[in-house]
Structures are given as structure tokens and as C-alpha cells.
C-alpha positions in Angstrom: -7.2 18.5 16.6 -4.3 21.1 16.8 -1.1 20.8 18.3 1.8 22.8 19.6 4.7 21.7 17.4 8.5 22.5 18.6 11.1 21.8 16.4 14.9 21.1 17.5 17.7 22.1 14.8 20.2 19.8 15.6 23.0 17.2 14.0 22.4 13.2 13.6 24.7 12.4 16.4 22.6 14.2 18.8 19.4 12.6 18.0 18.9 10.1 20.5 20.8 12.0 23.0 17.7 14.6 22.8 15.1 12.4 22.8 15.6 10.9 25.8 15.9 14.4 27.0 12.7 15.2 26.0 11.6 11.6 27.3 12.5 12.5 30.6 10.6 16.1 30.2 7.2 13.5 29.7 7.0 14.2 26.1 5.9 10.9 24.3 5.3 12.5 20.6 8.6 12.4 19.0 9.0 12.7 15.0 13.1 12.9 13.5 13.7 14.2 10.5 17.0 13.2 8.5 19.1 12.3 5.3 20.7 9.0 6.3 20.1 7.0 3.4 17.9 3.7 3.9 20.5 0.8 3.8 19.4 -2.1 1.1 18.2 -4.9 3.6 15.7 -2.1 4.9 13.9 -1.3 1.4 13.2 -4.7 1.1 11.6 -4.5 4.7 9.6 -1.8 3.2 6.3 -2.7 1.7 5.1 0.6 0.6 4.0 2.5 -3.0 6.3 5.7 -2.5 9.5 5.0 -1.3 10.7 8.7 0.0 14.4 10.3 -1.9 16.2 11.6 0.5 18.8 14.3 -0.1 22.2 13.6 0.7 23.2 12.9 4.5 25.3 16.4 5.5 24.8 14.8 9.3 21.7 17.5 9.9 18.7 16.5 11.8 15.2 18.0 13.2 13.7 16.9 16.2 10.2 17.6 16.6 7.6 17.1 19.4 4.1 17.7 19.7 2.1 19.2 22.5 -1.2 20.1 23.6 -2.8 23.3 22.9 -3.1 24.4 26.8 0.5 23.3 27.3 3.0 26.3 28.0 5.4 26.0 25.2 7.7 28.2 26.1 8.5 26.8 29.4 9.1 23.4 27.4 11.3 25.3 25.2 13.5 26.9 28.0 13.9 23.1 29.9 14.6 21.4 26.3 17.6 24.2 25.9 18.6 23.8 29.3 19.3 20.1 28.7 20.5 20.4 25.2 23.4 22.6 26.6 24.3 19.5 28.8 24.2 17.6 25.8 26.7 19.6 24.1 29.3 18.8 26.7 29.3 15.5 25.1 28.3 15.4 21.4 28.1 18.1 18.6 24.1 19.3 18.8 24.7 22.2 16.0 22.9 25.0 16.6 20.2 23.7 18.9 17.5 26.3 17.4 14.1 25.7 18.3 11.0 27.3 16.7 6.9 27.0 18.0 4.1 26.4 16.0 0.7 25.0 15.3 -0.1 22.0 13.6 -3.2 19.5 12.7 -3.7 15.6 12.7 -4.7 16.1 9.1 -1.2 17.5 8.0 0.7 14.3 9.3 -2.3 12.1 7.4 -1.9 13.8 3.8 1.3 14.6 3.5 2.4 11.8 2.0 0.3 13.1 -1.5 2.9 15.4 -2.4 5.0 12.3 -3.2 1.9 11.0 -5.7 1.7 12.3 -8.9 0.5 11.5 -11.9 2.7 8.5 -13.9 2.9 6.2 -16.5 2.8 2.7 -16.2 3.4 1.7 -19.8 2.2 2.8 -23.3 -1.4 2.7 -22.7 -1.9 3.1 -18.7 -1.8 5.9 -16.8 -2.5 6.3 -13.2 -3.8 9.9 -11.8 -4.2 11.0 -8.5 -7.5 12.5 -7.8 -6.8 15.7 -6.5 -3.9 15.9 -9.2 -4.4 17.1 -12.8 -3.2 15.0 -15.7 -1.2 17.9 -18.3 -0.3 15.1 -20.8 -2.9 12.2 -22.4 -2.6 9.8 -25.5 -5.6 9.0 -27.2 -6.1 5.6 -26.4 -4.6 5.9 -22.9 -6.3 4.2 -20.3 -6.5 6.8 -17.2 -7.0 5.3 -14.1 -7.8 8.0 -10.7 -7.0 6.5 -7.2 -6.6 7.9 -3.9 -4.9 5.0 -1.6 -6.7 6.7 1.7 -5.1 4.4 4.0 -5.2 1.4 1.7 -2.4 -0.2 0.0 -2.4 0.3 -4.0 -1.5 3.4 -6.2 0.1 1.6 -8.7 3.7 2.6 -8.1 4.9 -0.3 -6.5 6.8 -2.9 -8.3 4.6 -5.5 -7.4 1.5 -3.7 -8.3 3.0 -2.9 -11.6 3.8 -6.7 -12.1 0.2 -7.6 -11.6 -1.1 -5.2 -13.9 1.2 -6.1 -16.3 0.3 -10.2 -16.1 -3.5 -8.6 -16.2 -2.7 -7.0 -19.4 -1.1 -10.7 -20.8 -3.5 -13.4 -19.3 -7.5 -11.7 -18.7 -9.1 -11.8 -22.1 -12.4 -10.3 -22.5 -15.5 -11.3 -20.8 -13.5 -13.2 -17.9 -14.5 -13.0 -14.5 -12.0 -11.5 -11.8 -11.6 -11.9 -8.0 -9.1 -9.4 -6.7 -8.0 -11.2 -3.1 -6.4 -7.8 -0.9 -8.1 -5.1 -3.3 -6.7 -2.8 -0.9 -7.8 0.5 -3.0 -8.9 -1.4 -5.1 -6.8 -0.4 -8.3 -6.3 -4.0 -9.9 -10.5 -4.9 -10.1 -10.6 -1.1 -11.8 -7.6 -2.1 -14.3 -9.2 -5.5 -14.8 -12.6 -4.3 -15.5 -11.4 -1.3 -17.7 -9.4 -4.1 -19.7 -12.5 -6.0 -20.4 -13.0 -8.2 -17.6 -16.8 -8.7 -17.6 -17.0 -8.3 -14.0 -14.9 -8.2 -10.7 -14.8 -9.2 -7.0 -12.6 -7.4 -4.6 -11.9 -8.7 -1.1 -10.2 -7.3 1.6 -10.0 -8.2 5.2 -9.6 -4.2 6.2 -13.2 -2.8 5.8 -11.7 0.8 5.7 -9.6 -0.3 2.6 -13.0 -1.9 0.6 -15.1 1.6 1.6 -11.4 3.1 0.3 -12.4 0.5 -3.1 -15.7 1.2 -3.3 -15.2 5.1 -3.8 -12.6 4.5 -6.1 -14.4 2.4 -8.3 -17.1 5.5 -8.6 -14.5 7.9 -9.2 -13.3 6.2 -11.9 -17.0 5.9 -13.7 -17.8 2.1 -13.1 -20.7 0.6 -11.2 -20.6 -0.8 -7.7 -22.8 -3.7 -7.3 -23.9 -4.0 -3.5 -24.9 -7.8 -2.7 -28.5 -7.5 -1.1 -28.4 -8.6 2.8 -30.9 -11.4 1.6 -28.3 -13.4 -0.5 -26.3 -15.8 1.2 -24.0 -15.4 -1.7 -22.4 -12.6 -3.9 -24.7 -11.8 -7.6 -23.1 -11.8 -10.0 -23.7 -9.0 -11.6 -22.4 -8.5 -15.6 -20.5 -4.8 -15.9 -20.4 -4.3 -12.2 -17.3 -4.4 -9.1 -18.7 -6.4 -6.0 -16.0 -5.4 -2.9 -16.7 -7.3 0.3 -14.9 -7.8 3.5 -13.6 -10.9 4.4 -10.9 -13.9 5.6 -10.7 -16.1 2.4 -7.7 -18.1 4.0 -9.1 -18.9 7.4 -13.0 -18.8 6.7 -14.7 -21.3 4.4 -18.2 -19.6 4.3 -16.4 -16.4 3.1 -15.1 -18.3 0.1 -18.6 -19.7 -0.6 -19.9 -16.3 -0.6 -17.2 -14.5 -2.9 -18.1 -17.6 -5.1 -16.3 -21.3 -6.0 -15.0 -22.5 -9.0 -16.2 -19.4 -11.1 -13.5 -17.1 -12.0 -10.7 -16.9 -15.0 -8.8 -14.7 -13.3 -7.6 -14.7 -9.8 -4.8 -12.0 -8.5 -3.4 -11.4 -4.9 -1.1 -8.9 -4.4 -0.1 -9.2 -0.6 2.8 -10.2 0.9 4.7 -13.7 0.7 3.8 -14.7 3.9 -0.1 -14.5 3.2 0.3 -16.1 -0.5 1.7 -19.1 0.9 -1.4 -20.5 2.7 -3.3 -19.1 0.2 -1.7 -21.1 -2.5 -3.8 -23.8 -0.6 -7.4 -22.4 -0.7 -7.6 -20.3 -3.8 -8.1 -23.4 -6.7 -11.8 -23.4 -5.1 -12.7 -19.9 -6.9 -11.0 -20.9 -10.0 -12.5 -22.4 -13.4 -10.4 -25.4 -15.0 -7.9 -23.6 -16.7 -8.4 -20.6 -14.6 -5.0 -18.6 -13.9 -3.6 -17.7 -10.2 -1.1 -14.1 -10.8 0.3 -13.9 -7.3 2.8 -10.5 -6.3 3.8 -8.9 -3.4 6.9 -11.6 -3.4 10.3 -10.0 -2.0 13.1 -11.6 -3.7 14.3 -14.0 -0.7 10.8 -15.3 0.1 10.3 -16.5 -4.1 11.0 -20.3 -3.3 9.3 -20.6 -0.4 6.3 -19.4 -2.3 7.0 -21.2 -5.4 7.2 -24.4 -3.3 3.5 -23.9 -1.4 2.5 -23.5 -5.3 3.9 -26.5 -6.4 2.8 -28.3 -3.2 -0.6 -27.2 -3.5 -1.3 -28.8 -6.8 0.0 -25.8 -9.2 2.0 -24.9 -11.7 4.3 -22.7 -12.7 3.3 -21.0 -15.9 5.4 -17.8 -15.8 7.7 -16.1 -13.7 8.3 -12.3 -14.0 10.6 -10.4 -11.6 10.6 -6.4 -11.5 13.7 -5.1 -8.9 14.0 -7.4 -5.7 10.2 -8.6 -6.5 8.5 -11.5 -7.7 5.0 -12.5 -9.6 3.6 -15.9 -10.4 1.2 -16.8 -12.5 -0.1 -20.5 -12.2 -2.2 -22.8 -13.3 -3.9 -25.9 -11.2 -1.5 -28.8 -12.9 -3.6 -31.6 -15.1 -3.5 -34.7 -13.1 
């Protein structure tokens, strides 16, 4: 769908100031544009791959709106300038320019990719964009193509780096994996390009597993699809099963994505979820099995490592990256 988009060159200090002007004009789709620097506490709010670098702050701003295609624009424009001129009897609104044009829902969904470019995650991984091309390869690098869609997981994320880093350490090969919030699906392609023998992803957003599943055919491995007949996932030797489903709050789900089976389990979400996790996940696991857990923010670590302890695990390493925090565990001998 197109829009009309009008956009207000104006200073920080007259930001709200104008959108409650163009509030009052009805206008509802209202998108600022500035340089003031995101303060500490709110990065660590932030759970997201790409966090944006902003220039510095010179006290600039845009303003823009958006409005229908059969909506006269230039009337909008001459009421906005009215206002602003009231505005400027009060605050500095620089010079109030305003320019028209045409825009479409798919600009505002992809624009984020022109942060996402190809990196390295250490010596021997390196994650690729798909529509990106990759300039610079080792021999025995490990290229890995994603595209997030609207799933969490490109691999540039502190915590996603810690988990592939613990995958790296603790999956030998031939173990099984179960990926709990595959999001794209990026850690069951890392683990089964490392040598796990297979993988289960599960998500409880069925756009992110269809997000998975075409990721894990981009990057040349096999999707298994569990026949409608089977009350339980296959498994399925050389293959990535990705299922939707609440492994926290529904006990058939667990049954089905498989108990006390795999040598690898890894869930990076947020604290929040991991803590009643911490009481469910031992079910998938083998004796001796290992829990890597991410997604951690700094000030949550104890709460987590608490729910771990109380839930009859231990702590076998812990691995920090910035303000973030990985586990892995073990389920304690008794």
C-alpha cells in the first residue's frame, strides 16, 4: 500500500510540541527521526540484533507523517505550517521545511537490512545475509546465510554469539539438539553444521518457524516435516524438525518435541522465560545432557541462576559477553 509521506525539518525541542499539532490535525501516523543518543539503562531494555549508531546529537530532528493516497497533502501541509508558526512563539522549530512524497509499507519493513551485513563471528564462522554477497572467505570457514524476516536471530547479538560459542565447546558429534525459541532458526543450522546429528527447533511464533524452515533450505540442509499421523516428532538422522509450540505451559507439546532424548539443549530467550523453564527442560535431556541458556541481561543473572539451582541444576559454566549472561548446566547427581 502507498502512502503520502510529509516530512517536518525541525529541532529536538520542537518535537513533541509538533506532534500534538499534528495530533490535533487527526493525523495518528507519526515517525521522529533524531541523534539523541540511547542512555545505558535503555540498551539494556533493548533486546534486539542491530543496535542503530547514531550520529552525534547537533539538536536536529524530522518529523514525519503518513497519509492516505486520496488525502490532499497540500492542504495538510499549509495547516501543519500554520501551527508550526505558533509553535515558534514559544520554542526554536529551525526551519520548519516540509517536503511531500510517496512511500510503501515495504520500505518501513526492510529497511532495517541496510544495517546487516555480512560478519564474522570468530575464526571459523561467518554469518551472510542472503541478499548480501560475501567478498572475503577462509577455506575452512563455516558460512552460515540467514534472513531474520520478522524473527529474532542474525547472529549479532551478544547473546546469540554466547550460544554459539558454548555450541562450539559442549555439542560433540552425533548429539542430538533441541533449539527452544529457534526464532530464525540460526543456532539448529550452527548446531547441525557443527556436527550435531540432528536438530529440533521450537518456537511459539509460527511466522518465526516458517522464518526457520526457509532458512534451513537456504542454507543446504534438510527439513524433516513430522507426518500429521505421528503423535510424536521422527526422529529423523541428518535432518532439522521446526515445530510450533508452548514447551513451558503445555505437557503434550514436550512429549511431542521428545523426553529425555537430547545432549544438547539451548534457549536463547529472555530471563524472564528461562526462569520457568529451568523447571521443565530436564524432561528432554539425557543423563549428562547439558542446558546452554542466554538471552540473560546482566541484572536478571541471579534470579536465573537461582531457578537453576532450585530446579535441580548445576552450574557448570558461566560466560558473560557485555551486560549479558549464558549458562550452561548440568542436572546435579543426587
Amino acid at each position: 500500500m502507498k502512502w503520502k509521506k510529509l516530512t517536518i525539518e525541525t529541532t529536538t525541542e520542537a518535537v513533541d510540541f509538533i506532534s500534538e499539532l499534528l495530533t490535533e490535525l487527526g493525523i495518528e501516523g507519526i515517525e521522529i527521526e533524531d541523534s539523541i543518543q540511547l542512555t545505558e539503562a535503555e540498551k539494556k531494555q533493548m533486546f534486539i540484533d542491530i543496535l542503530p549508531e547514531l550520529p552525534e546529537d547537533d539538536g536536529s530532528a524530522r518529523v514525519n507523517c503518513y497519509l492516505e493516497m486520496d488525502q490532499d497533502a497540500e492542504a495538510i501541509r499549509e495547516q501543519i505550517l500554520e501551527g508550526i508558526e505558533e509553535i515558534r512563539m514559544f520554542v526554536e522549530v529551525g526551519s520548519a521545511n516540509i517536503t511531500i512524497s510517496e512511500t510503501e509499507d515495504k520500505d518501513w519493513m526492510n529497511n532495517w537490512k541496510e544495517f546487516f551485513k555480512p560478519f564474522r563471528v570468530d575464526d571459523s564462522i561467518v554469518i551472510k545475509p542472503t541478499w548480501e554477497k560475501l567478498d572475503e572467505v577462509k577455506q575452512d570457514d563455516l558460512v552460515i546465510e540467514i534472513d531474520p524476516g520478522t524473527a529474532f536471530g542474525t547472529g549479532a547479538h551478544e547473546t546469540t554469539r554466547l550460544c554459539i560459542g558454548n555450541l562450539k565447546k559442549y555439542l560433540k558429534e552425533g548429539d542430538a539438539l533441541l533449539d527452544l525459541g529457534c526464532g530464525s532458526g540460526i543456532l539448529s543450522i550452527i548446531g547441525k553444521k557443527l556436527g550435531a546429528d540432528y536438530a529440533v527447533g521450537t518456537d511459539i511464533d509460527v511466522n518465526a518457524v516458517a522464518t526457520a524452515k526457509e532458512n534451513v533450505e537456504v542454507n543446504g540442509l534438510t527439513v524433516y516435516e513430522t507426518p500429521a499421523t505421528e503423535a510424536a516428532l521422527a526422529r529423523k538422522s541428518g535432518t532439522i524438525e521446526l515445530v510450533a509450540g508452548n514447551v513451558i505451559d503445555d505437557r503434550a507439546f514436550r512429549e511431542v518435541v521428545g523426553l529425555g532424548c537430547y545432549d544438547v539443549v539451548v534457549a536463547n530467550i529472555l530471563a524472564d522465560i528461562i526462569i520457568p523453564l529451568s523447571g521443565v527442560v530436564a524432561e528432554h535431556m539425557k543423563p549428562g545432557a547439558v542446558f546452554i541458556s542466554s538471552g540473560i541481561i546482566d541484572m536478571k543473572a541471579e534470579e536465573v541462576k537461582e531457578a537453576l539451582l532450585a530446579n535441580g541444576f548445576e552450574i557448570v559454566e558461566t560466560v558473560t559477553m557485555k551486560d549479558w549472561v549464558s549458562y550452561v548446566a548440568r542436572v546435579a547427581e543426587k
